[in-house]
Backbone atoms as SQL, in Angstrom:
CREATE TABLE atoms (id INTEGER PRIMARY KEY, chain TEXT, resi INTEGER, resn TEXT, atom TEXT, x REAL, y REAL, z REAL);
INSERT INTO atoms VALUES
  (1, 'A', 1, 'UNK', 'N', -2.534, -3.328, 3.764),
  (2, 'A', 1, 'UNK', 'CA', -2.962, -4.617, 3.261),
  (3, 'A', 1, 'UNK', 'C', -1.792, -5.592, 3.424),
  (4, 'A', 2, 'UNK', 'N', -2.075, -6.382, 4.064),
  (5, 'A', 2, 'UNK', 'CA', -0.912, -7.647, 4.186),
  (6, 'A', 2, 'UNK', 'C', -0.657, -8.688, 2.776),
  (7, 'A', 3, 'UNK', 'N', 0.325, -9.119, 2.268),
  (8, 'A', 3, 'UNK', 'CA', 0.155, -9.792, 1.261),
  (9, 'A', 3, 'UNK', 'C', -0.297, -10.917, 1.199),
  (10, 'A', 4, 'UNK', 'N', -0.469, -11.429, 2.378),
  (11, 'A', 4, 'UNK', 'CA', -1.042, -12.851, 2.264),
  (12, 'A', 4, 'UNK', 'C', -2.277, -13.087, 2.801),
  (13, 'A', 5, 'UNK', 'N', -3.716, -13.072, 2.056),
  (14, 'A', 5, 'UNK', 'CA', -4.786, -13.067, 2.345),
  (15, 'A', 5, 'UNK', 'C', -5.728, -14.685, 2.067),
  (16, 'A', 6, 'UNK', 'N', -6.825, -14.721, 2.773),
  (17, 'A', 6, 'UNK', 'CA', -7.121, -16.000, 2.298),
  (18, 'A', 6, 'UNK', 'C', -7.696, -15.749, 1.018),
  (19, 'A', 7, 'UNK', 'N', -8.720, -15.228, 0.620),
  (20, 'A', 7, 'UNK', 'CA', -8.964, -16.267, -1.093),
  (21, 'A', 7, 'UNK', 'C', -7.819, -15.633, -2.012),
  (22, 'A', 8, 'UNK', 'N', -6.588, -14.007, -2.010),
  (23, 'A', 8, 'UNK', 'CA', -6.348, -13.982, -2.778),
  (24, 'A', 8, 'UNK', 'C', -4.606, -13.415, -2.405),
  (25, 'A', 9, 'UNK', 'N', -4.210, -13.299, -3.163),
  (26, 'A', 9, 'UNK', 'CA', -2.495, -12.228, -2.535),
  (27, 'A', 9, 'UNK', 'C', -2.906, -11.395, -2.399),
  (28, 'A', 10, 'UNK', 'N', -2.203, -10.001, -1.923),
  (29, 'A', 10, 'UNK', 'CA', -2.542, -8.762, -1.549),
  (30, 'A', 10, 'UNK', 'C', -2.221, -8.188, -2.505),
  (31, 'A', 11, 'UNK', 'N', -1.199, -8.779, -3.463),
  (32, 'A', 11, 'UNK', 'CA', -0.622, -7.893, -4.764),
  (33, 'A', 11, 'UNK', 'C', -1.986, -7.622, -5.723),
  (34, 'A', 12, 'UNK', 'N', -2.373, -9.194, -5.699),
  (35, 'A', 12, 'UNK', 'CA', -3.178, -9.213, -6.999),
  (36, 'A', 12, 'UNK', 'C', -4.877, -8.501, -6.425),
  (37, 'A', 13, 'UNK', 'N', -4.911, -8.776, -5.195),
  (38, 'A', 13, 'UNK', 'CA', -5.955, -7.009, -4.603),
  (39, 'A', 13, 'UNK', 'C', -5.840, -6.005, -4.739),
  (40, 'A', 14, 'UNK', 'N', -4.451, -5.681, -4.612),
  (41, 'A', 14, 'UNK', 'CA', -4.352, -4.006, -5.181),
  (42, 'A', 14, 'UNK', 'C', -4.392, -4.222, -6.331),
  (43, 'A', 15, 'UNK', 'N', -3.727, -4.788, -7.163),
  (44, 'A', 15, 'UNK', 'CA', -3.915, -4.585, -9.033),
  (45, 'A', 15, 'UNK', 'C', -5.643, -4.373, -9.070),
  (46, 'A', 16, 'UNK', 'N', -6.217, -4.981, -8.605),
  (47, 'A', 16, 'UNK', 'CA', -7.776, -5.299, -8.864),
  (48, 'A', 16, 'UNK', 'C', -8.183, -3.942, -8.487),
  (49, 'A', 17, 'UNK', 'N', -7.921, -3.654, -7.310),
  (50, 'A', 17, 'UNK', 'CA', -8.890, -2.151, -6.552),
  (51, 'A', 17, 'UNK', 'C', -8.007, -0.910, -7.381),
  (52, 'A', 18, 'UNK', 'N', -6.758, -0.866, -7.530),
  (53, 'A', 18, 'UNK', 'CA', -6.310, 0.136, -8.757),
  (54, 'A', 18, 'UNK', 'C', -6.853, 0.124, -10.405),
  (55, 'A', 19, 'UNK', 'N', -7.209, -1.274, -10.827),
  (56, 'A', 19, 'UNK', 'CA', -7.696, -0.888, -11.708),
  (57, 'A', 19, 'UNK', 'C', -9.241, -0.551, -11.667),
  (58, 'A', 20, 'UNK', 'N', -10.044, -0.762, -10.561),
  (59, 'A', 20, 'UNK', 'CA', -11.227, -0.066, -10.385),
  (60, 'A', 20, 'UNK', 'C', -11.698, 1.345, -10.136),
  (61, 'A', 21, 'UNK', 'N', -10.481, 1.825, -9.641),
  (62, 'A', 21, 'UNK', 'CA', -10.543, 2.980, -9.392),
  (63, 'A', 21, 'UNK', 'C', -10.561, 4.068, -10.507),
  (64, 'A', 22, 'UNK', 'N', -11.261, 5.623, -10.392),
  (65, 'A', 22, 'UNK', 'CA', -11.528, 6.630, -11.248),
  (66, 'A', 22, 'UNK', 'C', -9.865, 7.341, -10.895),
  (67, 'A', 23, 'UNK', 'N', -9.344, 7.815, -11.909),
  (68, 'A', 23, 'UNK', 'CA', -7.507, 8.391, -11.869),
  (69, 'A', 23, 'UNK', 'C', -7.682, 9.396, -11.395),
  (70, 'A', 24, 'UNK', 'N', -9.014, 10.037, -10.648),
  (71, 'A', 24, 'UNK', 'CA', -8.533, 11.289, -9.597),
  (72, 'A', 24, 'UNK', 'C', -9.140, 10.734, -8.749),
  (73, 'A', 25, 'UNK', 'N', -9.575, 9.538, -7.994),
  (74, 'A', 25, 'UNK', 'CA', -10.151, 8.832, -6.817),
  (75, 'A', 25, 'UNK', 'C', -9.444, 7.743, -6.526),
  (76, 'A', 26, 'UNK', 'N', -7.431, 8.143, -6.733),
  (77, 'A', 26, 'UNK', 'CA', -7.015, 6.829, -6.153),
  (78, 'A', 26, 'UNK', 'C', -6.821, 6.992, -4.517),
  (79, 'A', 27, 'UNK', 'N', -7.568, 5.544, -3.818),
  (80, 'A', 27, 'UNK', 'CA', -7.303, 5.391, -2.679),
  (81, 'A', 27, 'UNK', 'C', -6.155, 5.245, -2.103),
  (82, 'A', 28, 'UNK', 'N', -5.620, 4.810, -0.749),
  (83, 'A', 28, 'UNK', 'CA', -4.554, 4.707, -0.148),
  (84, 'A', 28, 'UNK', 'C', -4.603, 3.502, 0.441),
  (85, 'A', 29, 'UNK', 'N', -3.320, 3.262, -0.421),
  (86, 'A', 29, 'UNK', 'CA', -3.084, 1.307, -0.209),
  (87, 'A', 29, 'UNK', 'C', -1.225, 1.193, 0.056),
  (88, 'A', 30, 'UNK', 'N', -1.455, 0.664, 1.097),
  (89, 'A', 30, 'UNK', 'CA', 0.010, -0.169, 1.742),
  (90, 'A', 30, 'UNK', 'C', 0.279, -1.307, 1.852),
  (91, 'A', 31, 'UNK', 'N', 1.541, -1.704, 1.996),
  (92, 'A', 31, 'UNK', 'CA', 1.694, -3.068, 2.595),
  (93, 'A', 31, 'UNK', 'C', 2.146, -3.123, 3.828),
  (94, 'A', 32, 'UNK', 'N', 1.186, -3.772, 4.606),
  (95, 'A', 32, 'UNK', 'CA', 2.005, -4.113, 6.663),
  (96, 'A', 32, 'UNK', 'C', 2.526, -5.519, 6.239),
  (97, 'A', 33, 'UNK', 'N', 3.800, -5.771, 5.922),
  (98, 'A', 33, 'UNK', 'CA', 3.930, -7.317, 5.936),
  (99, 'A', 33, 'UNK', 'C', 5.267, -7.354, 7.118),
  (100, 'A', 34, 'UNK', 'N', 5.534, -8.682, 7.298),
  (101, 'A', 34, 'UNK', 'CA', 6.677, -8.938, 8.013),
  (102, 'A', 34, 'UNK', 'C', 7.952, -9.255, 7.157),
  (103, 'A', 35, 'UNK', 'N', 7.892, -9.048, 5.554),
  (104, 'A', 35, 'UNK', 'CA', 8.710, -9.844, 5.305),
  (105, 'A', 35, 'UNK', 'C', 9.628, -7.858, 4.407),
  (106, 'A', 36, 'UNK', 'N', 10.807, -8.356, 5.287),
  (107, 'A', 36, 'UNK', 'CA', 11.908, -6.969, 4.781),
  (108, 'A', 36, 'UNK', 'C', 12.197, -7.049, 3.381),
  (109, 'A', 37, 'UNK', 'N', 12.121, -8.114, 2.421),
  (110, 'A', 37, 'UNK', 'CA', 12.898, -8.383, 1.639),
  (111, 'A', 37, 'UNK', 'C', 12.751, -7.220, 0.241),
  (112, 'A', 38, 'UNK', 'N', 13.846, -6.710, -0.212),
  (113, 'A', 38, 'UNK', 'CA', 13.633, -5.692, -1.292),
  (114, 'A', 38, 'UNK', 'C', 13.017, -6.114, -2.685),
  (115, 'A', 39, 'UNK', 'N', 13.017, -7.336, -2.909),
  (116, 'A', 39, 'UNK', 'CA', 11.798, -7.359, -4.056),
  (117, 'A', 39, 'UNK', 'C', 10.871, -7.411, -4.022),
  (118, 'A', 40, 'UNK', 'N', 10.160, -7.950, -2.637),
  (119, 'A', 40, 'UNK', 'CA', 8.974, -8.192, -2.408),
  (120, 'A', 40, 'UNK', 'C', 8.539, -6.655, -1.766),
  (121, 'A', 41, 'UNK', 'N', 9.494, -5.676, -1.515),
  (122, 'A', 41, 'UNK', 'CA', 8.972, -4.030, -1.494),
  (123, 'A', 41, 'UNK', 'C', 8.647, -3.511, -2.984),
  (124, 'A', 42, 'UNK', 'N', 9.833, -4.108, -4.058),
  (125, 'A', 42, 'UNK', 'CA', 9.184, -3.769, -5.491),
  (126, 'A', 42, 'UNK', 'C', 8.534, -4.278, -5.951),
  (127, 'A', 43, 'UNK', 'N', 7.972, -5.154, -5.468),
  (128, 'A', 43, 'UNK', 'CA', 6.137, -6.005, -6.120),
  (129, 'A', 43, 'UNK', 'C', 5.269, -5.320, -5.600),
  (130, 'A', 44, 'UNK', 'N', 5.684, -4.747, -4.099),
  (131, 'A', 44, 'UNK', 'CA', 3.847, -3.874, -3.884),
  (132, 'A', 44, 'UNK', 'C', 4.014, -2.648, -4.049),
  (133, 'A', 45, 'UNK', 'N', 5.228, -2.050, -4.700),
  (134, 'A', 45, 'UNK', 'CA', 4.826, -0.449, -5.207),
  (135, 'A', 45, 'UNK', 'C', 4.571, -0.838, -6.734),
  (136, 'A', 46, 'UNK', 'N', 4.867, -1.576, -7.544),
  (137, 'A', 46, 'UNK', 'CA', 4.454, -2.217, -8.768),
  (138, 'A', 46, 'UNK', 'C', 3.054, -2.016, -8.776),
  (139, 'A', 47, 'UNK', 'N', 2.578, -2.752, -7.797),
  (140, 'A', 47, 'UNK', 'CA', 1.098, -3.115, -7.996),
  (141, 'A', 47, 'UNK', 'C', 0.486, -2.333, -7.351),
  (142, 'A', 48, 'UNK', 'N', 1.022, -0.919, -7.133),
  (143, 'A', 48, 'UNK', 'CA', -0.006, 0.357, -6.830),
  (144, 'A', 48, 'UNK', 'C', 0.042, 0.464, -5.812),
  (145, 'A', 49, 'UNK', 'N', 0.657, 0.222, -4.519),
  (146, 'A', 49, 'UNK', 'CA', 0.743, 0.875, -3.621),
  (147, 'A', 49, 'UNK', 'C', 1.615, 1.780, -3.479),
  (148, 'A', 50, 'UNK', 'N', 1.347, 2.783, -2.534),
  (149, 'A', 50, 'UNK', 'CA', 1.931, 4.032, -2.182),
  (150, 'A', 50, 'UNK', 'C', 3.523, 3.607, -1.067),
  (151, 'A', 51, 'UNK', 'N', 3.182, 2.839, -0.585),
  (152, 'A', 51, 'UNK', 'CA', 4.545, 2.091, 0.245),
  (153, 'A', 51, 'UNK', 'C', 4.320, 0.832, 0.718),
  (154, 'A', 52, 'UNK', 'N', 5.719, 0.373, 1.821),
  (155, 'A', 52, 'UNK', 'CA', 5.705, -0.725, 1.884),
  (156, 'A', 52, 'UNK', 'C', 6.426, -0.736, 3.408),
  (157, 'A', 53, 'UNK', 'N', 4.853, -1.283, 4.321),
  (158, 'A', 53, 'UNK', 'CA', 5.994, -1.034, 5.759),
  (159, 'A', 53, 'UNK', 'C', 6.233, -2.339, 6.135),
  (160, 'A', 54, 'UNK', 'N', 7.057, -2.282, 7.061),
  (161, 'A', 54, 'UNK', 'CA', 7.480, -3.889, 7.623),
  (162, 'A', 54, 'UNK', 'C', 6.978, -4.052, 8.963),
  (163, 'A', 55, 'UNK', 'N', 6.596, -5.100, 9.774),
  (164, 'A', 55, 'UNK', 'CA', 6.501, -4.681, 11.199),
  (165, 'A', 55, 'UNK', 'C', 7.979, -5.297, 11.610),
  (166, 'A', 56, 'UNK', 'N', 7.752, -4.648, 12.815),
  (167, 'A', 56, 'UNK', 'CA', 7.123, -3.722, 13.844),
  (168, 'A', 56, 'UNK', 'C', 6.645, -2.259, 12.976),
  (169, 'A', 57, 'UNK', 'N', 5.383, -2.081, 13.026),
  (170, 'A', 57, 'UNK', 'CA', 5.116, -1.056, 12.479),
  (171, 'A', 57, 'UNK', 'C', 5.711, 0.508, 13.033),
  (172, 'A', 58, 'UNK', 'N', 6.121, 1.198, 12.447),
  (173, 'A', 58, 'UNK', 'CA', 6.840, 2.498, 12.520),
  (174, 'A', 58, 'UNK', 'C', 5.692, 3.577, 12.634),
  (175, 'A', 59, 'UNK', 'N', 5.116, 3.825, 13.757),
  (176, 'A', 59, 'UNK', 'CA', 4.222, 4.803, 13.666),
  (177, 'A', 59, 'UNK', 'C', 4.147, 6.203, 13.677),
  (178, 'A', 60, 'UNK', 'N', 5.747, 6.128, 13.202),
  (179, 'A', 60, 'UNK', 'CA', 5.877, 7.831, 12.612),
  (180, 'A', 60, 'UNK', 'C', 6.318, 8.023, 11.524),
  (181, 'A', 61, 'UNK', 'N', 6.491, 6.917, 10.505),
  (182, 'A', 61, 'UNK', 'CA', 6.149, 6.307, 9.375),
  (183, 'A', 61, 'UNK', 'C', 4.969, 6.277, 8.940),
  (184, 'A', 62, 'UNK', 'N', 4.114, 5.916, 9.475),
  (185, 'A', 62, 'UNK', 'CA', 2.667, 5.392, 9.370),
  (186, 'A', 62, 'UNK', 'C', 2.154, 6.919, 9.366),
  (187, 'A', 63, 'UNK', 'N', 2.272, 7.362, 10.789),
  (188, 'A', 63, 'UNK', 'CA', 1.475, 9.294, 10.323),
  (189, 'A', 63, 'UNK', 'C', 2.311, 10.011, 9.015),
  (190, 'A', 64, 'UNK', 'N', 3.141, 9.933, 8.859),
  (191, 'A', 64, 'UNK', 'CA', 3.673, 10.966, 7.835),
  (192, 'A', 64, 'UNK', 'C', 3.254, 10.334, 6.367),
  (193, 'A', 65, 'UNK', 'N', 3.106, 8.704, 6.395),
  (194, 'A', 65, 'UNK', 'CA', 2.364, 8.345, 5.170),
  (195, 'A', 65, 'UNK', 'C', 1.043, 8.723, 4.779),
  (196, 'A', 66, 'UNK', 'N', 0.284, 8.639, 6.022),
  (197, 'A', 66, 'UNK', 'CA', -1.523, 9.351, 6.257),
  (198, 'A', 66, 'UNK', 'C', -1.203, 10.577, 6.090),
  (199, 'A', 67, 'UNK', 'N', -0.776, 11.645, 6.609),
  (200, 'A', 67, 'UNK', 'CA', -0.499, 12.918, 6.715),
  (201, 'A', 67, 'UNK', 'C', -0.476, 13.302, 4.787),
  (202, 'A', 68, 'UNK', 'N', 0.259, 12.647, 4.194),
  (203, 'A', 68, 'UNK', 'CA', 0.935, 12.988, 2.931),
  (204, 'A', 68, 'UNK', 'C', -0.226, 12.841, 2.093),
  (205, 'A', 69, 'UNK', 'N', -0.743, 11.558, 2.494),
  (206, 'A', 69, 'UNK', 'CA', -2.326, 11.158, 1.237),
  (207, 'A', 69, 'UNK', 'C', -3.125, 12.184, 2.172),
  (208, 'A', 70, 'UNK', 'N', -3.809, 12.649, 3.333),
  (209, 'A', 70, 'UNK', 'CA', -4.676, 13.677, 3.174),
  (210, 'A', 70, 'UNK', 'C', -4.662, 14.702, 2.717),
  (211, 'A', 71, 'UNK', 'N', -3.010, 15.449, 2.886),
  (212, 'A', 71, 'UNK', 'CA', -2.976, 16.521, 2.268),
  (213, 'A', 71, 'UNK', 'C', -2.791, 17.047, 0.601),
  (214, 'A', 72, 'UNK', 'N', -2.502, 15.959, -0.020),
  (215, 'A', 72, 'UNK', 'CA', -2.584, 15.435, -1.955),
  (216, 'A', 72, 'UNK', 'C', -4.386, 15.830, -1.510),
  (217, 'A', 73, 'UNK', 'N', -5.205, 14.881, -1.083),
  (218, 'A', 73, 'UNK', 'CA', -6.697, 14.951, -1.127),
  (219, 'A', 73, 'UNK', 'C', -6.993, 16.266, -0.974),
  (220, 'A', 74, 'UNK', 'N', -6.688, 17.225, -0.441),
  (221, 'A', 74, 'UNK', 'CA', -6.741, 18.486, -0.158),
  (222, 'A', 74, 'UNK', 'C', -6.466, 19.107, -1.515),
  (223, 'A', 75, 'UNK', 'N', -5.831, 18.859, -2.359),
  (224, 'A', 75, 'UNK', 'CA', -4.909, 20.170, -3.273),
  (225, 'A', 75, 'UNK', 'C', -6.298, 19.659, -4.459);
């Protein structure tokens, strides 16, 4: 999820879809943003995401993040 969406932030989307969620049906939520900056990495693990990538996206980053939430779904 990018943080900057049109009608809303991306922060205040994940707060929304985390608090909708059942506490053994949490989904898998990221941030793809461009912006490196380290607080704005501790606002979207705050607000329930699992990480926070930057682009250029790291796509062996990206599998080992997928890899990690299927196999939690598994146990």
């Amino acid at each position: 999820m990018d943080l900057h969406l049109p009608e809303t932030d991306g922060l205040t989307a994940t707060q929304c879809i985390r608090q909708a969620e059942l506490p053994d049906q949490r989904g898998l939520i990221f941030a793809l943003t461009a912006s490196p900056d380290r607080s704005t990495r501790e606002c979207s693990l705050a607000a329930g995401r699992q990480d926070h990538l930057t682009k250029p996206l790291d796509f062996e980053r990206f599998r080992a993040l997928v890899g990690e939430f299927l196999r939690d779904q598994q146990r």
